[in-house]
N, C-alpha and C positions, 0 to 999 in steps of 0.2 A: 546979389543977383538971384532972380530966385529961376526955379527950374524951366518954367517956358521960358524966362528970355535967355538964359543960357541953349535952351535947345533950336531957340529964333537966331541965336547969333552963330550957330553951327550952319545955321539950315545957309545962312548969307555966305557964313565962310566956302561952304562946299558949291554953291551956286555960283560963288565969284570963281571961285578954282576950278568950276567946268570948263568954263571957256566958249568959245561960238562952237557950233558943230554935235552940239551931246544929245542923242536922243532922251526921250524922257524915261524909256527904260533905265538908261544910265544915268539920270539925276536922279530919280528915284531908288536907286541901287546905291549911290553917293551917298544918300540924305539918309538911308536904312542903317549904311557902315556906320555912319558918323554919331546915328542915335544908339546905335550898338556899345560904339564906344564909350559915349557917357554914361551910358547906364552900366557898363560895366567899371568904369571908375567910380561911380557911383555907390557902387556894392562895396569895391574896396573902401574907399572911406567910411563908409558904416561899420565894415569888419573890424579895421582897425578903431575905430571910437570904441566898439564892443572889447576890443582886448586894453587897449590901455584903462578902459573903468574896470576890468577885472584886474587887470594887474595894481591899480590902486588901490583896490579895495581887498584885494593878497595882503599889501604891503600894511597898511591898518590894521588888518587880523592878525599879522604876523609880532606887532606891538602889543601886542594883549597878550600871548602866549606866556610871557612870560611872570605876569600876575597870575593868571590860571593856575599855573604852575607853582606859585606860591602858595593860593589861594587852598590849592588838594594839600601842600606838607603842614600847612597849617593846622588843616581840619585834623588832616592823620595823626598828627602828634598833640591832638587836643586830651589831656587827661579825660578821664571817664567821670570827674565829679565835677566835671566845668560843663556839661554836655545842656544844661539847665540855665548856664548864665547867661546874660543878656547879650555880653560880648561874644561870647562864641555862638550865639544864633545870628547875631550880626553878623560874622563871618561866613557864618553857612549860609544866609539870607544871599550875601554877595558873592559866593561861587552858584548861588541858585540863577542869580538872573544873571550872572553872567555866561552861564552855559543855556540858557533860553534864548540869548541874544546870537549864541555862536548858531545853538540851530534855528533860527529864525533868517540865519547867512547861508545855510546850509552846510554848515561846516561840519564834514565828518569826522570823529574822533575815532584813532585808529591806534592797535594795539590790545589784542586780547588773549589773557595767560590761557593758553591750550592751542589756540592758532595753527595752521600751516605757516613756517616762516618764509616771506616773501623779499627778499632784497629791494624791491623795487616802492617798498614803502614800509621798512622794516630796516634797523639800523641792529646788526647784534656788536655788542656789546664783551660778552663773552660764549663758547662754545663747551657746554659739558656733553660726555659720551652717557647713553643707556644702554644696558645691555637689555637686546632683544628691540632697541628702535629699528622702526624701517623709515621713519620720515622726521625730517628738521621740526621741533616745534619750538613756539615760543614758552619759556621756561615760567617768565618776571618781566614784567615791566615796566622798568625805568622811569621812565618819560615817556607820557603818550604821546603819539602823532597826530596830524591833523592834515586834512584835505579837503580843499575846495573847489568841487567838481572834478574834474581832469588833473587842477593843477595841485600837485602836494606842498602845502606851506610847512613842515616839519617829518621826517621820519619817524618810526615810533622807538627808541631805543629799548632793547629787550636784550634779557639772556634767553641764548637757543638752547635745547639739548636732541639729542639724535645720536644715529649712528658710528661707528667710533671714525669712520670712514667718512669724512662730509662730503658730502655730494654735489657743493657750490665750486665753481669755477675757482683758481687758487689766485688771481685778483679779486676778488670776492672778501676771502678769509684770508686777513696776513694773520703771523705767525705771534704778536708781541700784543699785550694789553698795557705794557708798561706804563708809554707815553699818554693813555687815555687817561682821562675824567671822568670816576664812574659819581661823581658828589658824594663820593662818603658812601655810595650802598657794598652793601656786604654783600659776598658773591652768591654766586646760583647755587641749584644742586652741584652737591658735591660726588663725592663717588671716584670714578677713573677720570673726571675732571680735567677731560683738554683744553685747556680756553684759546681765544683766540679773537682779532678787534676785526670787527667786518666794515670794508669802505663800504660807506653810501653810496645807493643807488636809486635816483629819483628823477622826475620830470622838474 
């Protein structure tokens, strides 16, 4: 049904539901509510078509992360007299357009060693002390994050280092790194070395 006859078939419904007696002020104030209404359902179902194709196409990007993610340990641990072979420029060819394709999505990659640390799109990992920090920074990091738009499809896991005193909320930073999975990386700055695994915090 396409949009006049849906707004023709309001216009009968409110006409039939006047009744004898309605002045035309009042069917015309009927037929104003009734077009109010659909256009305002109207918008909601546009809104949500808008969020469910975002959320599908979250959910896609969110599938690739983890070739990405292969695709960088790859390069990184590529010896330096392969750097000419054919196969390792195919490999770097295919993390090239594959990060053309993420920003082409607009996908931010997030995650930069010197950083202000942010919880709300920053995953620490571990917590070392400096002396003379006055502010949390990101130390290393891990695994980059990524975001699209508003919504965050991954945090970036980092080691922090700052003040001996941290300044995040103590749901923030628990106490044990034990149970974590750092994949094998070796720790951050060392030094008076408090660590500590911070829950995620994301949209």
């Amino acid at each position: 049904m396409t949009e006049s006859e849906q707004r023709a078939v309001a216009a009968s419904a409110a006409a039939a539901d006047a009744g004898p007696g309605r002045s035309a002020d009042e069917l015309l104030d009927l037929l104003q509510r009734e077009r109010a209404d659909f256009l305002n359902y109207k918008r909601r179902v546009e809104r949500e078509r808008v969020q469910d194709r975002e959320a599908a196409q979250a959910d896609v990007i969110r599938t690739l992360l983890p070739l990405l993610d292969e695709l960088d340990r790859a390069l990184a641990q590529a010896p330096a007299d392969l750097a000419s072979d054919p196969w390792a420029r195919g490999i770097a060819l295919t993390r090239h357009r594959l990060a053309s394709l993420m920003n082409d999505l607009d996908v931010e990659r997030l995650g930069v060693e010197g950083e202000l640390f942010d919880p709300s799109r920053h995953e620490a990992l571990f917590f070392d002390t400096e002396p003379g920090a006055t502010e949390q920074r990101v130390s290393r990091v891990i695994k980059p994050g990524y975001r699209l738009g508003d919504r965050l499809l991954r945090a970036a896991q980092v080691g922090v280092v700052g003040p001996a005193a941290p300044a995040v909320a103590p749901d923030t930073v628990a106490t044990s790194l034990q149970s974590r999975d750092v994949q094998g990386a070796s720790p951050g700055p060392t030094g008076s070395g408090r660590r500590a695994n911070t829950a995620r915090r994301g949209g």
